[in-house]
N, C-alpha and C positions, 0 to 999 in steps of 0.2 A: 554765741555759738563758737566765735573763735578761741575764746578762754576753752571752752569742752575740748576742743579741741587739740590745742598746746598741750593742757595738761593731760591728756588720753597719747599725746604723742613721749611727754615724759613721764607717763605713766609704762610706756612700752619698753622704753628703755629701763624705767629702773625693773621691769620684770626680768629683763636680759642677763644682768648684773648676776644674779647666782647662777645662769648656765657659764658665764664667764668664771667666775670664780670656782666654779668647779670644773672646767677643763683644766684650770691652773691648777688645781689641788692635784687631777689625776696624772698630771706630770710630774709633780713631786711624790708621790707612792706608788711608782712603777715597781716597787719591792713586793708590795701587793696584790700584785697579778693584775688579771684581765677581769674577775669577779669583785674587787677590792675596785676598782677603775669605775666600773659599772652602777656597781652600788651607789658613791659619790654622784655618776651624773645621772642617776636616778632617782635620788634625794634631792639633787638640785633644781631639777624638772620640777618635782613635786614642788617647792618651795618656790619656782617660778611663777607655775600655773596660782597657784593660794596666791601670791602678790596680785598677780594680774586679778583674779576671780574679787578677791577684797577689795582691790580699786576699783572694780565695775560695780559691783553691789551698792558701795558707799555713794558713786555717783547715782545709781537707778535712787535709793533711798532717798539722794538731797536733791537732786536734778532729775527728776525722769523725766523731762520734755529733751534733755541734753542726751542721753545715756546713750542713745545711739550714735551717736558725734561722737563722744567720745569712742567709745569700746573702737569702732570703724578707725579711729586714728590712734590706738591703745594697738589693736591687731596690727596694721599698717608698717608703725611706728619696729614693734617688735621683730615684722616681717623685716623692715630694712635691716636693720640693726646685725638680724641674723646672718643673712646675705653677703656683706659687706666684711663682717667679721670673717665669714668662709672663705671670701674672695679673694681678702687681704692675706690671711693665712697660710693659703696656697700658692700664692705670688710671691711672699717672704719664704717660703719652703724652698719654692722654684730658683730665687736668685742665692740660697744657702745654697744647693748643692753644685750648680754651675760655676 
């Protein structure tokens, strides 16, 4: 159970990874508008959620006695990741303008 678990918690992370990579995109095409911005982190979502949705499958498919271990620290995982990344953001924003 603790293997399902590790990798349900690196499996959250790597879900993460395209909403990260497309906040960065939507800093570089501020020429784009607010609809150009959007688009990007609405594509990236989508390609999140499919990462996450494909790792939980593949685990139900080869482990279904695990697949709740996992997904539970797949969510978790993600939920930190998320959090942390906000938190950190707004604190580096905080000590740029001061």
């Amino acid at each position: 159970m603790a293997v399902a678990i590790v990798l349900g918690a690196l499996s959250g992370v790597i879900g993460f990874l395209p909403l990260y990579f497309g906040l960065r995109l939507t800093k570089r095409t501020a020429a784009s508008g607010v609809a150009g911005s959007m688009t990007i982190l609405i594509i990236m979502l989508i390609v999140s959620f499919a990462v996450l949705f494909a790792l939980a499958i593949l685990c139900v498919v080869f482990y279904r006695s695990l697949a709740l271990a996992f997904v539970l620290a797949e969510v978790i995982a993600l939920s930190v990741v998320a959090i942390v990344f906000g938190v950190r953001s707004v604190l580096t924003r905080k000590g740029e303008k001061g």
